[in-house]
N, C-alpha and C positions, 0 to 999 in steps of 0.2 A: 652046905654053907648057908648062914642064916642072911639076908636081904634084908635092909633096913628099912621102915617103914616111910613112904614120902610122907613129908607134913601137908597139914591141909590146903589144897588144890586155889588160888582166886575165886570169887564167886561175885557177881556182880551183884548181890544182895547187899553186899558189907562193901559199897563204895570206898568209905575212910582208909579199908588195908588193903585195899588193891592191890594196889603197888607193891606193901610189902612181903605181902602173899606169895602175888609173881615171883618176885627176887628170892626167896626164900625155897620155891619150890623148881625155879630155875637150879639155882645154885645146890641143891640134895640129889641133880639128874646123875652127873658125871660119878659119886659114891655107887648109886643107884644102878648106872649102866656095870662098872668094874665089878659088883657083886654076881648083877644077870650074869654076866662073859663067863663068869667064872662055875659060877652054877649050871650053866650050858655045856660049857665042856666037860662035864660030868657024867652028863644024860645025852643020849642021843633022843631018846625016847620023848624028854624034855622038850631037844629042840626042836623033835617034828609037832611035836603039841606046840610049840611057839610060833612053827611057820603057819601053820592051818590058823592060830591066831591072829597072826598079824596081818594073813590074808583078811580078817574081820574087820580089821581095825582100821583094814584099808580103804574097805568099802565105806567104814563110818567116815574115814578121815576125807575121803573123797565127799560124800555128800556134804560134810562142814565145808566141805571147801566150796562148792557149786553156791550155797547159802549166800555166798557175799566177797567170793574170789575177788571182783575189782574194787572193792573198799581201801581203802590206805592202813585203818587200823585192824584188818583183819587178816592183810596180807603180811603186815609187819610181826601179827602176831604167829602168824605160820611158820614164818622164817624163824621164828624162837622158840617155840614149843613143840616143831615136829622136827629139831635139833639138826633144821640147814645150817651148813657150814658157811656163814656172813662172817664177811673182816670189815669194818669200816675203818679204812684209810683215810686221815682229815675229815673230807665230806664224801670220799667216793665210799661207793659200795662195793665191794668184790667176794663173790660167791665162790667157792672153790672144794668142787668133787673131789677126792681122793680115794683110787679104787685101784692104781697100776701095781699095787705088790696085795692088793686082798688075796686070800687064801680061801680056799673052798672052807676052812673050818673054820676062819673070820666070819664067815657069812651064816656060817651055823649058826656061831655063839653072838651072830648080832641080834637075831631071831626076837631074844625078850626084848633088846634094845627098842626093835623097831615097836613091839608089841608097847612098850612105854611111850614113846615117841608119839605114837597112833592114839592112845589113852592121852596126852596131855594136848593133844589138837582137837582132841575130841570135844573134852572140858575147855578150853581154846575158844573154838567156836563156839562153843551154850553160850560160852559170856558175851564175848563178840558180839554172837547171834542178838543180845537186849537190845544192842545197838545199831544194828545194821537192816534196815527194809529195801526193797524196791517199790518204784510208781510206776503206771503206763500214763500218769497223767500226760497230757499235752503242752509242752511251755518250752519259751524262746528265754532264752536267757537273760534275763533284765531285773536291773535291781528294787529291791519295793517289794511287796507283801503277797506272797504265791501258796494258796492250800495244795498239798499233795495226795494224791488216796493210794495210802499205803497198805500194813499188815499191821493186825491186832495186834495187842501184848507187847508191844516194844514198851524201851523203858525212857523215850524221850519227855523230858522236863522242858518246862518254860525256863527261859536263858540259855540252856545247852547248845554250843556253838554244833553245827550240824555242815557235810559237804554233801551234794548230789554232783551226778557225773553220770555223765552219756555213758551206756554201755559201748556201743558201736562206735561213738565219738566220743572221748575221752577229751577231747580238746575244747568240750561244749562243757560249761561246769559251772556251779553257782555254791558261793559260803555263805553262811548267815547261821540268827540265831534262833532258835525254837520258841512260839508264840505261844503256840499251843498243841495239845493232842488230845485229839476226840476221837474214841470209836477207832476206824481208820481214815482219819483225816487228820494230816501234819501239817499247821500252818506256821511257813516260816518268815520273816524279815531279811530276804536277799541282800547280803552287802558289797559283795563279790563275785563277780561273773566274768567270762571268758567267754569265748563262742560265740556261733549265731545258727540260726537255725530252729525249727522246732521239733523238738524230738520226744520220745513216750517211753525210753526202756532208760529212766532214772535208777541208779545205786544210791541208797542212800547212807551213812556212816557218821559217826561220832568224831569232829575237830578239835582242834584248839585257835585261841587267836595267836596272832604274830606278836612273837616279842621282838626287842628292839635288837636292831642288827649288830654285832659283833665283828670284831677286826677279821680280815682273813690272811692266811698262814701262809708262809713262804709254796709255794707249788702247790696250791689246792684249785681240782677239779671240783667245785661242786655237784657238777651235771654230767660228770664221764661216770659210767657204770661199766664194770666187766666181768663177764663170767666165763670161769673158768672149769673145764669139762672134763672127765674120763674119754682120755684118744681125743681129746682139739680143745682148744680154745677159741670161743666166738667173744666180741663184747662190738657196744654200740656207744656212740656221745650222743645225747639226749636235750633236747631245747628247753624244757621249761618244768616243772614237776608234776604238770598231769601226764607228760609223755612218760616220764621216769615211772609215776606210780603204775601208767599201765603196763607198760612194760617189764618193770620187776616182777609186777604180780602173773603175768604171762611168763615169764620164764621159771620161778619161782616154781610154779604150779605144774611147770615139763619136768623141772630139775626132780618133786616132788615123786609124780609118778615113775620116774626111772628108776629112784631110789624103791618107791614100794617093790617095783617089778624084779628087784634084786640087782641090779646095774648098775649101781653105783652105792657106794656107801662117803655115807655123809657124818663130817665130824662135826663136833659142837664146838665151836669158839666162839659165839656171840653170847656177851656176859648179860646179864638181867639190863646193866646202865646202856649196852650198846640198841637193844632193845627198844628203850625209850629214846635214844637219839635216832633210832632210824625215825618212830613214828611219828617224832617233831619235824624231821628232815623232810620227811613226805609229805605233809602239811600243807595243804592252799596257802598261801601267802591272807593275812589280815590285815592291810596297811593302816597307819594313820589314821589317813585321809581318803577316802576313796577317788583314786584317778579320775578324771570328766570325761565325757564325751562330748564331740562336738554336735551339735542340735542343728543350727542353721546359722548359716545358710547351708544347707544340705548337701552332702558329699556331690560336689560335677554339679554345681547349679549354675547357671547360666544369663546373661544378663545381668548381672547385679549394677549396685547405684554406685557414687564415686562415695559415699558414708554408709557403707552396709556395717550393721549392727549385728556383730558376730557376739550366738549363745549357746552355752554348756548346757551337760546335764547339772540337774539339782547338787549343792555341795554336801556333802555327807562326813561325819566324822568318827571313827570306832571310837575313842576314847573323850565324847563330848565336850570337845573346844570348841567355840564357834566359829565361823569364818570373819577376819580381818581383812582381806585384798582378795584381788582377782587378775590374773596378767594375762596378757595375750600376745603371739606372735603373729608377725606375717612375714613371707617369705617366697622368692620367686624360685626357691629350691626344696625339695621335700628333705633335706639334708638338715637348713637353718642352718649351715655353717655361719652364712651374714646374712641373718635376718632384715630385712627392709624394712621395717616398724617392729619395736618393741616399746608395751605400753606403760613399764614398770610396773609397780603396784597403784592400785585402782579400788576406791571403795566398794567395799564386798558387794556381792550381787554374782549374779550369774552371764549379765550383759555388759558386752561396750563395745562402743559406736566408736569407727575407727574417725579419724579428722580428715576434714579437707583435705586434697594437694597430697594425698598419699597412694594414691594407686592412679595406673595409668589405665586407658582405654584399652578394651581386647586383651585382657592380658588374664593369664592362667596363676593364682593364687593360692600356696598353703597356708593355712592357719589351725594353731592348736591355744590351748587355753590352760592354765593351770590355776589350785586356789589355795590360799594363806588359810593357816588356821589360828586361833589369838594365841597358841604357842609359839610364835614364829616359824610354824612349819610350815612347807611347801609340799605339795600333793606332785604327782609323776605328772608329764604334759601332757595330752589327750593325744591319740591316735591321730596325725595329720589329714585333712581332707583336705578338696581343693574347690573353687568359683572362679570362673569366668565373669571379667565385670564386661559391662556393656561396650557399645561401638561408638556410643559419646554418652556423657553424663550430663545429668538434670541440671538446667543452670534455671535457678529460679528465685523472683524478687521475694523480701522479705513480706511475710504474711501481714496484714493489716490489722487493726485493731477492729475492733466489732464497730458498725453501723450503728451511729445513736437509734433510739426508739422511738424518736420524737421530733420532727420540724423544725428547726428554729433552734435545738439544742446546740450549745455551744460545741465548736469542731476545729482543732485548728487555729484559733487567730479570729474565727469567723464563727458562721452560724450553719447548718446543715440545712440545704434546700431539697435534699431528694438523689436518686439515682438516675442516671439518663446513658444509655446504652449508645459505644461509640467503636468503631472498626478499629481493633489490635492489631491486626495482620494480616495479611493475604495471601492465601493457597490456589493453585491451580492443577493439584490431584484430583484425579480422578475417584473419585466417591459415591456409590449408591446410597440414596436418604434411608435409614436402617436403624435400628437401635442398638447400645456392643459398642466394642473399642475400636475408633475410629484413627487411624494417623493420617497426619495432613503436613505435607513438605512445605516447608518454611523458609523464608531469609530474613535472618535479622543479625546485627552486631552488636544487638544488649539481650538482655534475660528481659522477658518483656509481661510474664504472668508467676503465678505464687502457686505451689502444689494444693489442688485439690478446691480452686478455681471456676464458678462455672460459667462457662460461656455460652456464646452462640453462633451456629456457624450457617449463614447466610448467602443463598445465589446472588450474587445483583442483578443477576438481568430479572428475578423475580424471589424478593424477599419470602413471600409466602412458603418458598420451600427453603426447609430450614432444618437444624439439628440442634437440639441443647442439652448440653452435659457437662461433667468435671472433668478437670484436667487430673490425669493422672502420671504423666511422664512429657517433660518439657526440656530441648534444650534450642542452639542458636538457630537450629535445619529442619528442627520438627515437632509438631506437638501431638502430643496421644490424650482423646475425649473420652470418658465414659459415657456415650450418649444413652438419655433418659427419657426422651420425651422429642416426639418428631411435627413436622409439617409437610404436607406435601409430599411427592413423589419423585421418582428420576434419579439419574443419574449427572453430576454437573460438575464443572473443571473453574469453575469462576466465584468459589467459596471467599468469603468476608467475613474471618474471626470478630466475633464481637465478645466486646465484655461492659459492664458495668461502672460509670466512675459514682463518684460522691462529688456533687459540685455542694462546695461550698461561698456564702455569700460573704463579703465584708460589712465590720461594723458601717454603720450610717456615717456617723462620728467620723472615721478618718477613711473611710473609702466611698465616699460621694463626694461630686465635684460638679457642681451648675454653669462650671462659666469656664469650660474646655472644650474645645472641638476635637471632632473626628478627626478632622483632617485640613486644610487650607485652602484647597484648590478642587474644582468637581470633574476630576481624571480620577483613572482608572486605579484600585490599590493594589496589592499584588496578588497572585493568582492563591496563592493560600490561604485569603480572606476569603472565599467562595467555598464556605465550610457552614454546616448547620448546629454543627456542637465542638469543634474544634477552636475556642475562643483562645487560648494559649498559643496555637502553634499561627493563628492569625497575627496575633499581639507580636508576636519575635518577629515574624516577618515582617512587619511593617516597621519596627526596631530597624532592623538591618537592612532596612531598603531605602530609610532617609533618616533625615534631622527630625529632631524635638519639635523643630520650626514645621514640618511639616504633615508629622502624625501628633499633635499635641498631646493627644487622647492615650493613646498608645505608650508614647512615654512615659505621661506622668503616672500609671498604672504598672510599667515594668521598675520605675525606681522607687516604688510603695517598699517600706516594711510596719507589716502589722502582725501583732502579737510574735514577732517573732519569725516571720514566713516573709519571702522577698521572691515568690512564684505569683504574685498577683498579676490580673489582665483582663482584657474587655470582655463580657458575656459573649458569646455566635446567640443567634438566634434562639436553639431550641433550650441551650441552658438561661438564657432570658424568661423562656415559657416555663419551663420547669422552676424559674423562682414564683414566678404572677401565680401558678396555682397554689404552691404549696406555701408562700408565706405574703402572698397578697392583703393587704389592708383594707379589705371591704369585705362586704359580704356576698359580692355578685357570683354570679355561675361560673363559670368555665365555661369559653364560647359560644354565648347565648346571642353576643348583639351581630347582626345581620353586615355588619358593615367592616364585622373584622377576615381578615383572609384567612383559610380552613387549609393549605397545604395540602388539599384534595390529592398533590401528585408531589410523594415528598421525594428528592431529590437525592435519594438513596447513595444513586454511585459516589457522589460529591460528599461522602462521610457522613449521611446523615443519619437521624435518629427516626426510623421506621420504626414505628407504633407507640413510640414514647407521646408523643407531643402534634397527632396527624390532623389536628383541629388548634389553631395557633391565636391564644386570647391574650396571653402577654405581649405579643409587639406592639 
């Protein structure tokens, strides 16, 4: 009986007919086999020259297969060219041996069959084979630009969408698209990844990108696969398509050698088109938009502020839209069923700062993040992580504007005389003088410093031992210093936060007055007047301790408004010194005449200003 000739085989040479090649020489197999069958049962002599064949074919068919078994397009092409019996139901896959009524003389006359079968996996893999390498490189799965050291002679192109995949972890995986290939180095632009971990036994294979998704069909399994056996049936459901691909190609690859071994015999029903929807079906996922990850605050971070500034990864787009919004959850549930904050859409970016009065103390936080692209598409949400905020939040005054550069420069209403160092707050922790972050237990019922602050933090019973630094975390109970620079030694329980004001002076024009007293009477004034720089909290005291009639001075100073400002009041002492130096109308020294008092023993505990002003020419 004469056997018709197969037409010519695929060859990855001739890209353009690929396709039609395959179909062509897929669809000549089943003519092809009915001829062999028939021509076998003619010859015995035939068939044992076709078993000692296909034993050959076996071996080749085996080594193609060792070549690049865990590939997606290598396995899908096994399933069709060495004529496994594939049904694809909707989206499942179902494999199915049929061997319970073979006949010993079935198995003769399948003989060339198999011998054909072994011959087109053979040809199968060469082509395959352009497209499929391995790496032992070293790499953690992350998206961005990764060189591979692969095997010579592939036929990867710059653009060619490309997957690598863990041998051993299958669940480790990265898509992207080919940059370049040199020699054996493949560099590619990861846009896709799964896993973690660093691993070295890379498959590499020939993708495509994701097209756009399709309605699906009344009772479709996408992700159930079952296979079906000579004497049992086993099958598995499957979570996501690198489990499915490695597993198809593991059972695929048993189903294969049983049949070489003569154990089963296998029909052909997968048509050329079923073919190509398996190898789409198996396919890493291309989305959109590539999903985010969350950056920081770092998975279980701890401490956070009551406005932590929650960041993704980089926005990324497969089909070059760029990004329009940015949204962000937060949630006291890794569920999100009711979200606690949702930010809406947010000007593109990769950050945002949650607001005020939104998260409580001590409290265990998910947040994930998703991004807009100028399509109006939305990307998948990020993998939720979680943050612990702090056990109280930063309560801190608004930051100041900058310090004129200059004496005399206008400030306020007024004119700028200088800085003069005055007691914020007082601690009674225990503290060794050190450099490093220092916390020092507080009481206050206002916010009383501005982040990043620096102060000074002072013994009384002896100024010279000291600590000066920034404030780096501040609320009503406690302040935390970056101390930079120290004095003295010890360890002391009788600390005097100090900081910095800007006294400023009033115009001449409406804030001098020649012909107002201090006071009426030469009694005592109140005890808050016994202050060296505290000229404010002197001025209200004595406000609220009498009449106009009896602190004149004082009054007509607290019902001032100039330029706008109605916190005017009498100098204290040292901010009187610190105006004579720095905007004095002569030319004289600082403290040269013999007759003025030198504050030899300045009066520290009583709020004073140690080292500003320790030689006094202005009174």
């Amino acid at each position: 009986m004469t056997i018709d000739a197969l037409p010519t085989p695929p060859n990855s040479s001739n890209p353009a007919s690929f396709a039609s090649d395959m179909d062509a020489f897929l669809a000549a197999l089943p003519t092809f086999r009915m001829q062999a069958n028939a021509l076998g049962s003619g010859s015995a002599a035939d068939a044992a020259t076709a078993t000692t064949q296909a034993g050959i074919a076996t071996t080749q068919a085996g080594l193609a297969t060792s070549n690049g078994a865990a590939q997606v397009s290598l396995a899908a092409a096994q399933v069709a060219l060495a004529a496994a019996d594939v049904v694809l139901t909707h989206a499942d896959v179902v494999i199915t041996h049929a061997d319970a009524s073979a006949t010993a003389a079935d198995r003769v006359q399948s003989g060339l069959d198999r011998v054909a079968a072994a011959a087109s996996a053979a040809s199968a893999a060469a082509i395959a084979g352009a497209f499929v390498g391995t790496s032992t490189t070293n790499w953690t799965p992350a998206v961005g630009t990764k060189a591979f050291v692969t095997q010579t002679g592939e036929q990867y192109t710059a653009g060619t969408f490309l997957s690598v995949v863990s041998s051993s972890t299958p669940s480790a995986w990265g898509v992207g698209q080919c940059v370049s290939y040199i020699g054996s180095t493949l560099t590619m632009d990861i846009q896709v990844i799964a896993g973690s971990g660093a691993h070295t036994d890379w498959n590499i294979s020939l993708t495509g990108t994701r097209g756009a998704t399709g309605p699906a069909g009344a009772g479709v399994t996408p992700q159930s696969v079952g296979f079906t056996l000579a004497g049992g049936t086993t099958s598995k459901t499957f979570t996501g398509d690198v489990d499915l691909q490695a597993s198809l190609v593991a059972q695929v690859a048993a189903s294969q050698a049983e049949m070489e071994a003569g154990t089963v015999t296998m029909m052909r029903t997968m048509t050329p088109e079923r073919v190509k929807q398996a190898i789409t079906a198996l396919s890493p996922p291309s989305p959109e938009i590539i999903t985010p990850t969350n950056v920081s605050p770092a998975s279980g971070a701890t401490g956070q502020v009551e406005t932590p500034t929650l960041t993704g990864s980089a926005f990324y787009s497969n089909y070059g839209a760029t990004q329009s919004a940015i949204q962000v959850q937060v949630s006291t549930s890794s569920s999100f069923a009711s979200p606690l904050y949702t930010s809406g859409d947010q000007a593109a970016g990769i950050s945002f700062t949650l607001p005020a009065a939104t998260l409580s103390v001590s409290t265990t936080y998910y947040w994930r993040v998703r991004y807009k692209n100028s399509k109006g598409t939305y990307s998948d949400w990020s993998a939720a992580t979680t943050f612990v905020t702090a056990s109280a939040f930063n309560s801190f005054i608004a930051t100041p504007t900058a310090t004129p550069g200059s004496f005399g420069s206008a400030l306020e209403g007024g004119f700028y005389a200088g800085l003069i160092w005055n007691e914020l707050i007082e601690s009674s922790t225990s503290v060794a003088i050190a450099t490093g972050s220092k916390t020092f237990t507080v009481s206050s019922g206002v916010a009383y410093c501005y982040s990043g602050q620096t102060l000074e933090v002072r013994s009384r019973a002896n100024p010279a031992n000291k600590m000066i630094g920034t404030v780096t975390a501040a609320n009503l109970s406690s302040v935390t210093i970056n101390v930079t620079s120290i004095g003295g030694s010890g360890t002391f329980t009788d600390w005097s936060v100090m900081a910095q004001y800007r006294v400023i002076v009033a115009p001449k024009a409406s804030g001098e007055n020649a012909s107002i007293m201090f006071k009426n009477a030469n009694s005592a004034a109140p005890s808050a007047c016994g202050t060296l720089t505290e000229g404010k909290k002197a001025t209200d005291a004595m406000v609220a301790a009498d009449t106009s009639t009896v602190y004149p001075a004082a009054w007509w100073c607290h019902n001032l408004s100039i330029g706008g400002k109605t916190d005017w009041y009498l100098p204290a002492r040292d901010e009187l010194e610190l105006a004579w130096r720095n905007l004095k109308p002569t030319a004289d020294a600082n403290y040269t005449s013999a007759d003025r008092s030198t504050g030899a023993t300045p009066n520290y505990a009583n709020l004073g200003s140690y080292g500003d002003t320790a030689n006094t020419h202005g009174l």
